[in-house]
C-alpha positions, 0 to 999 in steps of 0.5 A: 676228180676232173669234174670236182675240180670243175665244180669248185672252179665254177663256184669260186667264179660265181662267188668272185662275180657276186662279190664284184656286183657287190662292191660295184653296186655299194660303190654306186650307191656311194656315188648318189649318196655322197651328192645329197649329203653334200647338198642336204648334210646329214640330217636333212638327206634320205636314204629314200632320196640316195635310193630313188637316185641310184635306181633301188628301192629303199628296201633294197638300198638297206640290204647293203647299208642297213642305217642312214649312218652305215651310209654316211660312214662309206661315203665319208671313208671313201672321202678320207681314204682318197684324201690320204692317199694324196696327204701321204706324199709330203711324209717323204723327208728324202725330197727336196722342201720346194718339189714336195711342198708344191706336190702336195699343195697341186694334189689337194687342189686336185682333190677340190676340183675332182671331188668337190662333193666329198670335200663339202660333206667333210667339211660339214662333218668337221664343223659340226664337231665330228659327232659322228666321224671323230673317231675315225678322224682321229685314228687315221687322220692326227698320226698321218698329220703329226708324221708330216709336222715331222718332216718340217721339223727335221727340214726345220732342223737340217736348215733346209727350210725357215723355222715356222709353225709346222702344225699352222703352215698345214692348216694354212695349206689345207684352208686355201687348197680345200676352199677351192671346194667347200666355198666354190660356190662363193667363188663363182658368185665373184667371177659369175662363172663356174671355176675352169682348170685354168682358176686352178692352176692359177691358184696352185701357183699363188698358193705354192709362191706364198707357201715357199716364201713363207719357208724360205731362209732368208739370204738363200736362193732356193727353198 
């Protein structure tokens, strides 16, 4: 029975470390796919490039992700599962407008500056009219976005915040956060240097100033 116990214990323990080289190498291959995505878009990228890049063969690349568009898909779940992760602290209408506006408008831009690659092959993705993520985008990303129009209607409502468009206030958030990725490259070009930690925090001000005076009720002292 002892040595039955000890057999079945080494097999888990081999099943686990297969599984952890697994997820690690599917994550590394994610981690060079996502840059040639982000600078070839979708049709111009090779699976032969993302192999070369990660070390594989491309034989051995399509073991794990048998189509260019498995490929695509992980990077862009990875992408997505990391943005809602940060979107998810607005839809908490126990907070106070101004400490939850300013919360999330710093972890977008945060989003921009620590995953800039990510940022730039959504945005593709979305201008090209989503052929190949729509779906996702829709079951993951409208019911997330229709909760958070909620909380600014229910603060819209307590008069905690001026009454606006809820659903454009967003877009407007999203535009001027997400920016600080999708467009860097044009920013760069005005400053003729690369965006520092300080450019982020100067924006993460600017953009919260105007966002909480766009919500302000008039004649109150605070949001």
């Amino acid at each position: 029975m002892t040595i039955t116990r000890t057999v079945n214990a080494i097999r888990t323990a081999t099943v686990k470390r297969r599984v952890i080289n697994r997820d690690k190498l599917e994550a590394d291959i994610a981690f060079e796919a996502v840059r040639v995505f982000a600078e070839s878009g979708y049709e111009g990228a090779s699976v032969a490039t993302v192999a070369d890049n990660a070390g594989l063969s491309k034989q051995n690349l399509m073991y794990y992700f048998p189509t260019k568009q498995a490929l695509y898909q992980r990077v862009l779940d990875d992408v997505l599962d990391e943005w809602l992760a940060r979107m998810d602290t607005l839809a908490d209408p126990s907070q106070e407008p101004r400490d939850m506006l300013r919360a999330y408008i710093q972890a977008k831009l945060r989003f921009s500056r620590e995953h800039p690659l990510g940022s730039r092959v959504y945005a593709m993705e979305v201008i090209s009219g989503a052929p190949l993520y729509g779906e996702q985008i829709r079951q993951r990303v409208v019911p997330l976005v229709r909760k958070d129009i909620e909380v600014f209607e229910r603060w819209i409502d307590q008069g905690r915040i001026a009454p606006v468009n809820a659903t454009h206030l967003l877009f407007a958030i999203w535009a001027m956060t997400q920016s600080y990725a999708d467009f860097s490259a044009q920013m760069e070009l005005v400053l003729n240097r690369k965006l520092t930690a300080e450019d982020f925090a100067d924006a993460e001000k600017l953009i919260a100033d105007m966002v909480l005076c766009a919500v302000a009720i008039p004649g109150a002292s605070d949001v």
